[in-house]
N, C-alpha and C positions, 0 to 999 in steps of 0.2 A: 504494500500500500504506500501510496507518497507520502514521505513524514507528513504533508503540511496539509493533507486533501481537507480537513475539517476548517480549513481559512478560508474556504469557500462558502461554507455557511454564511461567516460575517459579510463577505462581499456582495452575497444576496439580501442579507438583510439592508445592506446600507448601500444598495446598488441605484443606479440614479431616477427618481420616478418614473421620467418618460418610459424607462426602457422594465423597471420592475413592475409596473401596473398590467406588461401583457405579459408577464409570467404564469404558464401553466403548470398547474399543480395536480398528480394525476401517480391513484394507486391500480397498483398489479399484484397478481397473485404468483401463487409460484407454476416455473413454468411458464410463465409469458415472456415473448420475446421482446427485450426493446431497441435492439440492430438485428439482422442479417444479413450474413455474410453473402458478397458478392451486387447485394441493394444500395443504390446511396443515401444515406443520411437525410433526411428534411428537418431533425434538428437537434440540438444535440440534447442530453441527456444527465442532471445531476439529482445525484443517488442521494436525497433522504433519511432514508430509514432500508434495512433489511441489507440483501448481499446477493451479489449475482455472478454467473460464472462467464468468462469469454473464452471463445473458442474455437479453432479452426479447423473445420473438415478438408480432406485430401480429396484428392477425384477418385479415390480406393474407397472413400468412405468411412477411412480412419479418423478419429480426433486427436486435435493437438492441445492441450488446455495453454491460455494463454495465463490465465490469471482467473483469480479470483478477489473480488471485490465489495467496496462495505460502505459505508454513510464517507458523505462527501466527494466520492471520484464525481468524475467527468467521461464522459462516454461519445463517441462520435463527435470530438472536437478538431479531429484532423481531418479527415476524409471530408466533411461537410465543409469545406473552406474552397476546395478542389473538384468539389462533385463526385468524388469518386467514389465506388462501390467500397463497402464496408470488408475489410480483411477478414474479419471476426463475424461472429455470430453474437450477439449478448444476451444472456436468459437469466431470469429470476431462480433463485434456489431458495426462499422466504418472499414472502409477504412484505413488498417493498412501495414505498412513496417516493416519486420523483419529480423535478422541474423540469419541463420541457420548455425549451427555445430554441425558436426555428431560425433559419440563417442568416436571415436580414436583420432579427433582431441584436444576436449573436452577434456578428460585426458591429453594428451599433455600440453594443454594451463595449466591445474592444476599442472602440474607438473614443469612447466619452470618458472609458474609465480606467485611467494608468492601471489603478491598483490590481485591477482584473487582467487587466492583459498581462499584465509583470507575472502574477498565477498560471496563466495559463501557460506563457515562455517557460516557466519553470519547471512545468506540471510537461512538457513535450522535451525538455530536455533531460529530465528525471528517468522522463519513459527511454526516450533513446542511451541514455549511460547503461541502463537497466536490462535491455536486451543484447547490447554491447559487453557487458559483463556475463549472463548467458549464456551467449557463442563462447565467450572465451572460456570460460569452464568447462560446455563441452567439447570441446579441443582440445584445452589443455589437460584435462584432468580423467583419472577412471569415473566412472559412472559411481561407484559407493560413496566419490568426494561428492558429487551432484545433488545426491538423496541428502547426506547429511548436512551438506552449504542449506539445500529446502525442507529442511527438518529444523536447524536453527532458526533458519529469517522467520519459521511459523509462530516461534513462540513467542514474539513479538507481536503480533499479527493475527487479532480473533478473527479473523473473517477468511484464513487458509484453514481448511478442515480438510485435513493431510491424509486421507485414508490411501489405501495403495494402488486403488484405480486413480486417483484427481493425481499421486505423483508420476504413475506412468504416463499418463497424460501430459502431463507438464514437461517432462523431459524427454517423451516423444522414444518411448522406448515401452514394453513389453509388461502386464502386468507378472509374465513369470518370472523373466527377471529381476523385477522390480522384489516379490517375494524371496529369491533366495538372497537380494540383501538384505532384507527387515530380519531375514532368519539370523545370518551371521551375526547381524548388527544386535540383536535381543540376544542372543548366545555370548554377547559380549558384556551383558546387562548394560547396555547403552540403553536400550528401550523397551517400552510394554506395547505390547498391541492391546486395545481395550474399547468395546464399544465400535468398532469397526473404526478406529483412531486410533493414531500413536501417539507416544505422551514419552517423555525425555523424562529419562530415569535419576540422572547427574550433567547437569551442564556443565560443568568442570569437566568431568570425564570424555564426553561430547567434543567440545573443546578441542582438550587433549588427543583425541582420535581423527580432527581434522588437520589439525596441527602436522601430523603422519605424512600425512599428501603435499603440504605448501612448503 
């Protein structure tokens, strides 16, 4: 999640009338879509309340879990600038309330309000270091450093719910594989599986086990 995604609430509360009066406010259940992949944008999208997942199908039919996300992101803020078809897919995984603004307004608001656009620059440079860092672990590193680099960033982060599907997914690899490292990795007492979750036994020890790899 971007450390600062909930600075966006304040920028909607104190966003400038003209442009905060056509704000729509508008809830979803779980399972409703509010991008799809390969559609363009009509406007963008900030998350409320609840958590939703993003995510990209292959022309196999496979997914790629992009992310998962919680109160405050931002959603279809790139694509809608360009017209371009949405990368992602974005779906509700809870009971979520959102503001919708469409594209004209959206520039508007970028253009009357430093404080918003400075968010939003920072909120598209966060994301790109962020995928940037991504690639380079899986290149540089074994796939057990991968699971546990996204095992730590979770416990940080209520709105990753790490179970062993959303991490093969995420790292775009195999739920078997993905299994015979949660096994090692628990054989190591690093971790408990519980709840169809994993939950971090010793972060120090944790730690100390990625430390191995860097």
């Amino acid at each position: 999640m971007f450390p600062h995604s909930t600075d966006i609430l304040n920028l909607l509360e104190n966003a400038p009338e003209q442009i905060k009066r056509h704000f729509i406010t508008r809830q979803y259940g779980i399972h409703e879509n509010l991008l799809e992949q390969g559609t363009p944008p009509k406007q963008i999208f900030i998350l409320l309340e609840g958590s939703v997942r993003a995510f990209h199908t292959t022309s196999k039919g496979n997914q790629y879990l992009i992310g998962l996300f919680g109160k405050g992101e931002v959603m279809g803020e790139a694509e809608i600038l360009f017209d371009s078809p949405c990368f992602c897919s974005v779906e509700t995984i809870s009971q979520c309330k959102a503001v919708l603004i469409p594209k004209p307004l959206y520039q508007d608001w970028m253009d009357h309000d430093p404080a918003f656009s400075l968010h939003m620059n920072k909120l598209l440079a966060w994301r790109l270091m962020r995928i940037s860092e991504r690639a380079s672990t899986h290149l540089s590193f074994p796939m057990e450093y991968s699971v546990l680099k996204l095992i730590n960033s979770a416990k940080d982060d209520e709105t990753l719910d790490l179970n062993k599907e959303n991490i093969a997914q995420y790292l775009g690899t195999s739920v078997r594989s993905i299994n015979r490292i949660i096994r090692r990795l628990i054989g190591k007492g690093l971790l408990q599986y519980e709840d169809k979750s994993l939950k971090i036994v010793s972060e120090k020890d944790l730690a100390e086990e990625m430390r191995k790899y860097e």
